[in-house]
BADO-960615 format. One record per residue (C-alpha): y, z, x. Coordinates in steps of 0.05 Angstrom, whole numbers. Each point is the difference from the previous one (the first is absolute). Example, Ala and Ser with C-alpha at 12.3 -4.5 7.8 and 13.67 -1.06 7.14 Angstrom:
VOLUM        Y        Z        X
VOLUM      -90      156      246
VOLUM       69      -13       27
END
This chain:
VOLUM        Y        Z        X
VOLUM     2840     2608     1834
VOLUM        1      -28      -69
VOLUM       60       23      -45
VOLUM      -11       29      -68
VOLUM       35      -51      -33
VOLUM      -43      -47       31
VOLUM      -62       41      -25
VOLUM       25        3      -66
VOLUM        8      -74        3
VOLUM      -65      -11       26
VOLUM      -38       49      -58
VOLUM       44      -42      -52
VOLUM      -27      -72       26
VOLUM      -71       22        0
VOLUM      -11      -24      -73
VOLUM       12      -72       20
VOLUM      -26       14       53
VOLUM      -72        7      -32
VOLUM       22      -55      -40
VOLUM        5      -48       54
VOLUM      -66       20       26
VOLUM      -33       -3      -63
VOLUM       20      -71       -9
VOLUM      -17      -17       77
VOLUM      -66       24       -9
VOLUM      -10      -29      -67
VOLUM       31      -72       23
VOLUM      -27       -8       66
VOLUM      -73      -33        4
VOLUM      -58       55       27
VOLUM      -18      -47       54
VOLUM       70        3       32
VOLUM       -8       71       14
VOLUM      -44       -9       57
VOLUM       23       68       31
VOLUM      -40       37      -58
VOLUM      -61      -20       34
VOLUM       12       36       63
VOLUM       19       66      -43
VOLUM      -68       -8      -36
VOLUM      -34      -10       64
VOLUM       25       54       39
VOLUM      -19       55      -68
VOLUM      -68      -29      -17
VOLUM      -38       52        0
VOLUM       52       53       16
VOLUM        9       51       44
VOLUM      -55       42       17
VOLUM       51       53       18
VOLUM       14       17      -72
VOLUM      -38       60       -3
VOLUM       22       29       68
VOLUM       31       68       -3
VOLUM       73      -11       28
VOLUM       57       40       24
VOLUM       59        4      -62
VOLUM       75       20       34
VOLUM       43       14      -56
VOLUM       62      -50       -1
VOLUM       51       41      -34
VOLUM       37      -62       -9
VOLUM      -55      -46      -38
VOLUM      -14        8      -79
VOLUM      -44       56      -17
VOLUM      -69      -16       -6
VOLUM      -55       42      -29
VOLUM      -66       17       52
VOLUM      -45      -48      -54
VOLUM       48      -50       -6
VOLUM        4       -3       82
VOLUM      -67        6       10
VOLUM       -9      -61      -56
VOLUM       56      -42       36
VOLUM      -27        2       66
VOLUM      -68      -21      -24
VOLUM       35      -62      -30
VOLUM       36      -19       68
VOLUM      -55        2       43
VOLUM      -42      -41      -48
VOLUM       70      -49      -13
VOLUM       49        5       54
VOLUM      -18       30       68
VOLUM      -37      -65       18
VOLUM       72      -29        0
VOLUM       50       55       18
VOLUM      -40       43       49
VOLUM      -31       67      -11
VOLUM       56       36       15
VOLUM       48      -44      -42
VOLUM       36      -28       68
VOLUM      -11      -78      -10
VOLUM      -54      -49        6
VOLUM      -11      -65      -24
VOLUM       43       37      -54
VOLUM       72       25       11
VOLUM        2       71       15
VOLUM        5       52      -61
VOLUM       36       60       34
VOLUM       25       49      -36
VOLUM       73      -20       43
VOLUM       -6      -62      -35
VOLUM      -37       13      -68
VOLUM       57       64      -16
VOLUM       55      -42       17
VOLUM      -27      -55      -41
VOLUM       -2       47      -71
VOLUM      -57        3      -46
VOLUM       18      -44      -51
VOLUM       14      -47       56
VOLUM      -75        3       22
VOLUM      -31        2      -64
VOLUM       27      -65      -17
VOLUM      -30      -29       67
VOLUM      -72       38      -15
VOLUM       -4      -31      -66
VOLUM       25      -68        4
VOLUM      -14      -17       75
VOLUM       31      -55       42
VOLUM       -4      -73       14
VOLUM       -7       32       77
VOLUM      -69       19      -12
VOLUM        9       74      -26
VOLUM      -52      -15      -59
VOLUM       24       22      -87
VOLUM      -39       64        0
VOLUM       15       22      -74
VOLUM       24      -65      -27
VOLUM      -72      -28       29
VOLUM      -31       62      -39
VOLUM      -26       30       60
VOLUM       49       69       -9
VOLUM       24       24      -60
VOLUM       79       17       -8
VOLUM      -21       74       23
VOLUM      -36      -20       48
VOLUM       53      -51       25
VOLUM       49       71      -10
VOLUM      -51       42       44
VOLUM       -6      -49       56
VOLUM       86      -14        5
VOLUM       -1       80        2
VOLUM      -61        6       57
VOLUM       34      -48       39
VOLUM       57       38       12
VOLUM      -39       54       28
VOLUM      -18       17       68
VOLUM      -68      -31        8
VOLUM      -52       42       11
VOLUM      -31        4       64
VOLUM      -75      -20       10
VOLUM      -40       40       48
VOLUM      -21      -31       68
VOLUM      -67      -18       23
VOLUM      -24        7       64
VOLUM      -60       24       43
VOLUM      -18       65      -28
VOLUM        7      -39      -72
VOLUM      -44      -60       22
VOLUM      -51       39       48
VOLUM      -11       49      -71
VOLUM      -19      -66      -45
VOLUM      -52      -30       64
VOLUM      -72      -14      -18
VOLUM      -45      -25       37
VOLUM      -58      -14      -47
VOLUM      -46      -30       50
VOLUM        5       18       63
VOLUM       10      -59       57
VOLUM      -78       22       25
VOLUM      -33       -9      -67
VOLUM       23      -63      -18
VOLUM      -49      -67       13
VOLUM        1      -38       73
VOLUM       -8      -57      -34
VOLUM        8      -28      -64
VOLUM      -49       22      -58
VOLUM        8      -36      -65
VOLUM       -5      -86       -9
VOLUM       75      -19      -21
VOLUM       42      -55       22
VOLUM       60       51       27
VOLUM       36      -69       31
VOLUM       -5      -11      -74
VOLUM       13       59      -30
VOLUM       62       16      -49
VOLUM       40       68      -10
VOLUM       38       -8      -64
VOLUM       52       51       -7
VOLUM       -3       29      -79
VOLUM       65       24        2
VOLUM        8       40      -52
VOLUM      -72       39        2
VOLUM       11       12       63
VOLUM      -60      -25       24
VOLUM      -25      -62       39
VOLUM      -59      -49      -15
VOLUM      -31      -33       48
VOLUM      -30      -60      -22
VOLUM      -47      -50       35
VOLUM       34      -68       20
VOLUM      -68      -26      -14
VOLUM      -29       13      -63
VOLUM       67       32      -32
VOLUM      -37       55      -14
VOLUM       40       79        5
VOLUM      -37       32       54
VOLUM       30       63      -12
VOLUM       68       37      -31
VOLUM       21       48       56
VOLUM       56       56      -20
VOLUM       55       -3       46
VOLUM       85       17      -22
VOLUM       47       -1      -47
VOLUM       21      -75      -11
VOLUM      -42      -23       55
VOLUM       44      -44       47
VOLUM      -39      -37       52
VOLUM      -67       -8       25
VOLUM        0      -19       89
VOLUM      -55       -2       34
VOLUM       -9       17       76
VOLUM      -10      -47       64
VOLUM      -75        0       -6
VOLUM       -6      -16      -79
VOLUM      -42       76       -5
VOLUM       49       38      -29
VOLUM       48       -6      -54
VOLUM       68       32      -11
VOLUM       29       14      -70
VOLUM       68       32      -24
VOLUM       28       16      -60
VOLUM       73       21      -23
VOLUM      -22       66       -1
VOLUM       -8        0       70
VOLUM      -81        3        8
VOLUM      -35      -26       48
VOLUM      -72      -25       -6
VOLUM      -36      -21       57
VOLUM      -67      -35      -20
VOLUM      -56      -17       36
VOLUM      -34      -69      -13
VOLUM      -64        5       42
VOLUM      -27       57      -43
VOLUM      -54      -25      -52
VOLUM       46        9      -63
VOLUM       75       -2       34
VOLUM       42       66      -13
VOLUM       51       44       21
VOLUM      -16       30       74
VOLUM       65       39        6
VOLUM       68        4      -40
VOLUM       72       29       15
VOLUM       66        9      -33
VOLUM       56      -15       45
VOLUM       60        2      -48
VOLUM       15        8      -71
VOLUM       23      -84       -4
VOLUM      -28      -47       48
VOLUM       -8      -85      -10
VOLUM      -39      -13       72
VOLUM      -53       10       48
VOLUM      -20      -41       56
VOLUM      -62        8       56
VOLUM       10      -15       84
VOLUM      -28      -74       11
VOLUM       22        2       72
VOLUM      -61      -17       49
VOLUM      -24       67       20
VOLUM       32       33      -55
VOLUM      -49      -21      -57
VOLUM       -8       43      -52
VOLUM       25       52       43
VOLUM       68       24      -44
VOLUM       30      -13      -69
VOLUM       69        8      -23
VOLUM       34       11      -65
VOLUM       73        2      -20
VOLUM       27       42      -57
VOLUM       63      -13      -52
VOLUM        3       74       -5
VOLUM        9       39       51
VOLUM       29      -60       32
VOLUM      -53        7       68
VOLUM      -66      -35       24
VOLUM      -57       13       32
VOLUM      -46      -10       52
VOLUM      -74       19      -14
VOLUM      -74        1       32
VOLUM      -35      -71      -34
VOLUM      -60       34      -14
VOLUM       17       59      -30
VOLUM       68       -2      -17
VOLUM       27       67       36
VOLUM       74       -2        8
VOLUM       24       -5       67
VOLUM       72      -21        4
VOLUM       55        3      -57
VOLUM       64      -31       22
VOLUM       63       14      -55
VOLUM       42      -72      -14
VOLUM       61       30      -29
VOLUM       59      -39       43
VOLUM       48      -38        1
VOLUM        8      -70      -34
VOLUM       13      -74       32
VOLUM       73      -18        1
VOLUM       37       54      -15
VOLUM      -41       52       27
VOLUM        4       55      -50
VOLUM      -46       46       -8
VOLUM      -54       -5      -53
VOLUM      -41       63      -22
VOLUM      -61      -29      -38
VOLUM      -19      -78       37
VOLUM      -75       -2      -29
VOLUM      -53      -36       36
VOLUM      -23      -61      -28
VOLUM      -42      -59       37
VOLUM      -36       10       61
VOLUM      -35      -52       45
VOLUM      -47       12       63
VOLUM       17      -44       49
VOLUM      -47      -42       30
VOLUM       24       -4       71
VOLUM       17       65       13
VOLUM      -20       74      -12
VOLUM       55       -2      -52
VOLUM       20       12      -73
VOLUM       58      -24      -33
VOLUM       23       44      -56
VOLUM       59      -23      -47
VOLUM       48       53       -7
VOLUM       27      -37      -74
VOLUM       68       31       -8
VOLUM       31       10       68
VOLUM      -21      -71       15
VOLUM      -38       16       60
VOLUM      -69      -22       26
VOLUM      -35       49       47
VOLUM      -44      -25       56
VOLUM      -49       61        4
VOLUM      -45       -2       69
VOLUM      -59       39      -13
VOLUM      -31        6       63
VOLUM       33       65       16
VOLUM        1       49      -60
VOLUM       32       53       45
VOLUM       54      -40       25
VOLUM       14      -47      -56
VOLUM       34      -67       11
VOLUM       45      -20      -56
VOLUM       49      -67        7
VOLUM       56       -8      -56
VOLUM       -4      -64      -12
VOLUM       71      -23      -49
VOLUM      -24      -40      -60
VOLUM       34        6      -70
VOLUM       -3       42      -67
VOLUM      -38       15      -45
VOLUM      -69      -18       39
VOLUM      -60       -4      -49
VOLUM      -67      -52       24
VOLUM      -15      -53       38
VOLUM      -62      -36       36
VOLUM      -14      -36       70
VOLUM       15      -71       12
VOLUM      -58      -39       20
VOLUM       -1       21       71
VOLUM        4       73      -18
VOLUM       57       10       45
VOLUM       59       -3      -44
VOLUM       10       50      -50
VOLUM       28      -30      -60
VOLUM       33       60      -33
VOLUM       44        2      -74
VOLUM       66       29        3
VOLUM        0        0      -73
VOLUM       69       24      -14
VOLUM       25      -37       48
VOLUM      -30      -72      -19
VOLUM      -26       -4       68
VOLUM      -68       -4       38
VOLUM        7       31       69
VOLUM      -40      -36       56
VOLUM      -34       51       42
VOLUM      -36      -20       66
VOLUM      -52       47        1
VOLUM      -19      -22       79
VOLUM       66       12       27
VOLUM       23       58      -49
VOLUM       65      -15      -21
VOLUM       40      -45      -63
VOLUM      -10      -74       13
VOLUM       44      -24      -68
VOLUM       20        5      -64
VOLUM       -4      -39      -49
VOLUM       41      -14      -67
VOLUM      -55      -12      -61
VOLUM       12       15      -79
VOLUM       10       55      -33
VOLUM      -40       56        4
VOLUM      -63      -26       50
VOLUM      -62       30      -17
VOLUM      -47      -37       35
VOLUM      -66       55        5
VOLUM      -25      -28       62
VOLUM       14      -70       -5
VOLUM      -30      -67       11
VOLUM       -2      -37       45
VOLUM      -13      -81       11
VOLUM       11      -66       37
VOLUM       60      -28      -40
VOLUM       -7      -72       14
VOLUM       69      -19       14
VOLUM       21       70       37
VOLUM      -70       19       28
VOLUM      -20       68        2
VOLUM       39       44      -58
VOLUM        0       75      -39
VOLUM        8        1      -67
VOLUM       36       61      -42
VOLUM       22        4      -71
VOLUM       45       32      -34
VOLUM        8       61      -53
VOLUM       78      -33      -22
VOLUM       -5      -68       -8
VOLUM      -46      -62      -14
VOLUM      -15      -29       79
VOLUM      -45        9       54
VOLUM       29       -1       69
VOLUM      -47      -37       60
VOLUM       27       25       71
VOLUM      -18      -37       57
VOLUM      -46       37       54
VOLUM      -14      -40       55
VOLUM       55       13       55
VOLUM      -47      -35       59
VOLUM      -14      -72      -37
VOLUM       51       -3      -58
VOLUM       64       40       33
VOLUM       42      -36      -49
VOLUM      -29       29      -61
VOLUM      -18       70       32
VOLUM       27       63      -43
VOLUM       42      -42      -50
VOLUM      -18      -19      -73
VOLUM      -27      -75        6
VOLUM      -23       -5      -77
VOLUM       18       38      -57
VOLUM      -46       -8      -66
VOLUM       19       11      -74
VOLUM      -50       41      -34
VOLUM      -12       35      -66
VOLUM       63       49        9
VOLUM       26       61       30
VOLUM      -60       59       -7
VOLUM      -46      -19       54
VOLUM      -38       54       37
VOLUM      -53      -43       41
VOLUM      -33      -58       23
VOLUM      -44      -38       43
VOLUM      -42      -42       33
VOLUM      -54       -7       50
VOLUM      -10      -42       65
VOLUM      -51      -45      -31
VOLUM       32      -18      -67
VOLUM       50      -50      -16
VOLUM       28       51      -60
VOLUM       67       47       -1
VOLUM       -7       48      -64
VOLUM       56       46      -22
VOLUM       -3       42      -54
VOLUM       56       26      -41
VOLUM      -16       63      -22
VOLUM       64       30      -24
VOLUM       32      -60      -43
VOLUM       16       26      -60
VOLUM      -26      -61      -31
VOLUM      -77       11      -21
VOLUM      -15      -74        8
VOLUM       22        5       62
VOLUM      -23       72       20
VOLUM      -62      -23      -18
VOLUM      -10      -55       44
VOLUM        3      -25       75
VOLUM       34      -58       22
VOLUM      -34      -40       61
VOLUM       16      -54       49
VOLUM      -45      -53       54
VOLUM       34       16       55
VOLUM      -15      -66       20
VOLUM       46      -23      -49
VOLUM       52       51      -10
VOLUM       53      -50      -30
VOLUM      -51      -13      -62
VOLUM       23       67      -28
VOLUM      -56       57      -29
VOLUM      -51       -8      -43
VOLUM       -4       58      -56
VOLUM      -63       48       -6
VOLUM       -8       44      -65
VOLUM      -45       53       34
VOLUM       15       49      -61
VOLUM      -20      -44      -44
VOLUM      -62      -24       42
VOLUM      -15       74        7
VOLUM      -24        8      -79
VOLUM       30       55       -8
VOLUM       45       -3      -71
VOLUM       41       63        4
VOLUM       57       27       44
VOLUM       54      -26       47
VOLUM      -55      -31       51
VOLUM       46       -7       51
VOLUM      -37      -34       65
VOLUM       12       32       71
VOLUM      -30      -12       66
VOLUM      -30      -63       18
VOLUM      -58       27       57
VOLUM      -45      -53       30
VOLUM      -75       16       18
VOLUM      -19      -10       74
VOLUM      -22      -71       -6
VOLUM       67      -26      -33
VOLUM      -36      -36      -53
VOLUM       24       47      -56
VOLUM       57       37      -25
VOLUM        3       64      -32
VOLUM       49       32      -49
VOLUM       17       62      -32
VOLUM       15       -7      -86
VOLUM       31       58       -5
VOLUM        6       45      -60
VOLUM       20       65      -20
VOLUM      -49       70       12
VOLUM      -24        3      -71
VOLUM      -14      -93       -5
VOLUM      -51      -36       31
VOLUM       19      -29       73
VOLUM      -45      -52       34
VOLUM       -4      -39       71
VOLUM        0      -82      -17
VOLUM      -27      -26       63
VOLUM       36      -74       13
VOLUM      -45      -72       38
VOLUM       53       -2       50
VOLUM      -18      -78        9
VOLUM       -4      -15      -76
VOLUM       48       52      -18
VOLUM      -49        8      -57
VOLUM      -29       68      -32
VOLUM      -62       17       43
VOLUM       -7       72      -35
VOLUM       14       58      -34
VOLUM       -3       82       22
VOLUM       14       39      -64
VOLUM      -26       75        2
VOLUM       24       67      -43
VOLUM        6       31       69
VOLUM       50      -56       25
VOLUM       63       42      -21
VOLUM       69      -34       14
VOLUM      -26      -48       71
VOLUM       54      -18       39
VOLUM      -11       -8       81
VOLUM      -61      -34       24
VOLUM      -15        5       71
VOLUM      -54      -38       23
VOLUM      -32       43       66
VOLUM       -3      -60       43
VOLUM       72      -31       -9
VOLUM       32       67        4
VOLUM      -37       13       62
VOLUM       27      -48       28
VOLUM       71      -24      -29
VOLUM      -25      -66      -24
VOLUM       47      -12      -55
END
């Protein structure tokens, strides 16, 4: 326990102590912060659990708080902070915000921290102007109360929001309208919560499709018919492309927070079950392909890698079908664990633990599509997964903060066959060797590591018929840089990049224009990328020569509200990234 003279101390020194994070914050170069990107990541779009009705246990011990002004601060830490310290305050990529911890540590004491930050990533909410000095007040107060308890979710919740808008029997037997679906692009609009999907081909919008709240992912099943989308909210849409104008055949909500969905690619399995992993309740699961019904939910609350204590809340975040087995492989992101899921059995469920490392987020397949390459963020790793033999094959030291989407991968021509990832907290890109049969020596290590634009990177790519690696860098604080993609011959890695203004090639004149996603088309001959801007700007698609690196054109429509993912149907289909 702390003594009271050391309290009063403590309450004393906080003065300075705002001083000395005033002049840290006002010193210290915005680039150098590179943690701040991962906070803005993870509360983009905030929390769809915001406006959930909670459970409130009066801490007797905590600052009083009026109902409105606890109502008001829970709102603000779902849409700011639960992305980073859990839902139920307990830790995440965040430290944990107890109320053991937060009374001990005073409110003046956590005001200060709320309102100036750190240099460890915890962003300067009212300094920044993001909270006002009540608002900083409020949220030192909430924190020190018990948090409130969301409900859970499971099949009486799920089987209540099922639709099945077309039945299975009254769909087409074959396909019925003249599009290019190999060709085909769903672009997630994030913040409409819709998706467009847009013809590879002519770049013209086939059609804006409603789907979630701060839709997440688009995946598409084994056969390239069907298409999966999920939002934060939880929402599933399932959409059939064979019908004449592609919609929504069924839909489900399997959560109140969910990042992933994934279909069964196994031979003999096509098409025949999706899955879907929630951040809230922390769960996944299994579901009929065609029509979505729920048929297995499985709970991930466990225990962590390494020190084995239990965590209440480890959400669901990538999932991968394998393609050797009837498997799935569903990150469990805080407890560090990667669960084999065999789905040939419903009844009798196989599960295998398989030991990876904290905080799992995304990943992709190496070439072969038998490796999973899988970002422990947190932990500046990317686990190795086999997916054919089931179990942890290495892992691997990279930079800070890996977020690699799914990757790319290319023949290095030094090391051979390599992965690349790149990283939300600082400047390089890491290329891990992937080719244990032919080039043992460089298998599951970091052969190459590339400077790029600087820490904020969210994706990249390239495709097995270019000679390109693009990587964006979405979250630099820098607009020049924000607003641009750096790119490299891979061929020729030592040359350095080559910079691409895509905002500015975009046209548009207004707004931060910060460029997300590269997505290739089918052929490999062009490059796609998201100019994103805010609800109320204009957004636009600048589609990229990928030989000439040249602009080849323009998709700018009112109804293009905030693009971010683009998932071309046949790449996704089938991992080519």
């Amino acid at each position: 326990m702390i003594s009271r003279d050391f309290k009063r101390f403590r309450l004393a020194a906080l003065p300075a102590l705002a001083m000395v994070f005033q002049l840290a914050f006002a010193e210290a170069p915005a680039h150098k912060h590179t943690d701040a990107a991962e906070q803005e990541y993870q509360a983009k779009g905030g929390s769809p659990m915001a406006d959930v009705a909670m459970r409130q246990d009066i801490n007797p011990l905590a600052p009083k708080m009026t109902e409105a002004e606890f109502e008001k601060s829970k709102r603000i830490f779902f849409e700011r902070c639960a992305g980073c310290h859990g839902v139920l305050r307990k830790g995440a990529t965040g430290k944990p915000l107890t109320p053991d911890i937060t009374l001990e540590k005073g409110l003046e004491y956590l005001k200060v921290f709320i309102k100036y930050g750190s240099a460890g990533g915890m962003p300067n909410w009212g300094t920044s102007g993001v909270l006002s000095d009540d608002e900083v007040d409020m949220m030192a107060r909430y924190i020190q109360q018990t948090p409130p308890a969301p409900p859970e979710f499971g099949l009486k919740e799920m089987e209540a929001s099922w639709k099945v808008i077309v039945p299975v029997d009254k769909r087409p037997s074959k396909k019925m309208n003249n599009l290019n679906l190999e060709n085909l692009f769903s672009v997630t609009l994030r913040d409409a919560g819709e998706i467009a999907l847009i013809d590879g081909d002519s770049k013209k919008i086939v059609s804006i499709l409603n789907t979630g709240y701060a839709v997440h992912i688009s995946r598409m099943s084994a056969s390239g018919r069907y298409m999966f989308v999920i939002g934060r909210d939880a929402k599933i849409n399932l959409i059939d492309l064979w019908m004449e104008k592609p919609d929504t055949v069924a839909e489900i909500k399997v959560g109140m927070e969910a990042r992933s969905v994934e279909s069964s690619k196994a031979k003999g399995y096509e098409d025949k079950y999706a899955i879907a992993g929630t951040y809230w309740p922390p769960q996944f699961v299994i579901m009929d392909g065609d029509t979505l019904k729920p048929r297995k939910i499985v709970a991930t609350r466990g225990m962590t890698v390494g020190t084995q204590d239990y965590h209440p809340e480890p959400r669901v975040a990538a999932i991968v079908s394998s393609h050797f087995n009837p498997e799935f492989f569903v990150n469990v992101k805080e407890t560090g664990m990667v669960y084999s899921v065999d789905y040939r059995d419903l009844k009798n469920l196989k599960i295998k633990m398989i030991e990876a490392a904290p905080f799992l987020h995304d990943g992709g397949f190496e070439s072969t599509h038998r490796y999973f390459m899988d970002a422990a963020n947190a932990s500046n790793k990317i686990a190795v997964i086999d997916t054919k033999e089931g179990k942890l094959e290495k892992l691997v030291e990279v930079g800070k903060t890996p977020h690699p989407g799914r990757g790319a991968n290319f023949i290095d021509p030094k090391f051979g066959p390599v992965w690349a990832t790149g990283h939300l907290g600082d400047d390089t890109i890491a290329l891990i060797g992937t080719d244990p049969k032919k080039h043992p020596d460089n298998a599951w290590k970091v052969v190459r590591t590339l400077t790029g634009l600087g820490g904020g990177s969210l994706f990249l790519k390239t495709h097995p018929k270019s000679k390109n690696l693009w990587v964006d860098t979405t979250l630099n604080p820098e607009a020049k840089i924000s607003q641009s993609v750096a790119v490299w011959d891979v061929n020729n890695l030592e040359k350095g990049y080559e910079l691409i203004p895509i905002g500015d090639w975009s046209g548009i004149k207004a707004g931060p224009k910060r460029v997300v996603q590269p997505e290739y088309n089918k052929a490999g001959d062009e490059v796609w990328f998201s100019v994103w801007n805010g609800k109320d700007q204009e957004s636009a698609i600048v589609v990229v020569d990928d030989k000439t690196r040249k602009l080849k054109a323009v998709i700018r429509d009112p109804k293009l509200v905030t693009p971010t993912g683009k998932f071309n149907v046949f790449n996704t289909q089938h991992d080519v990234y």
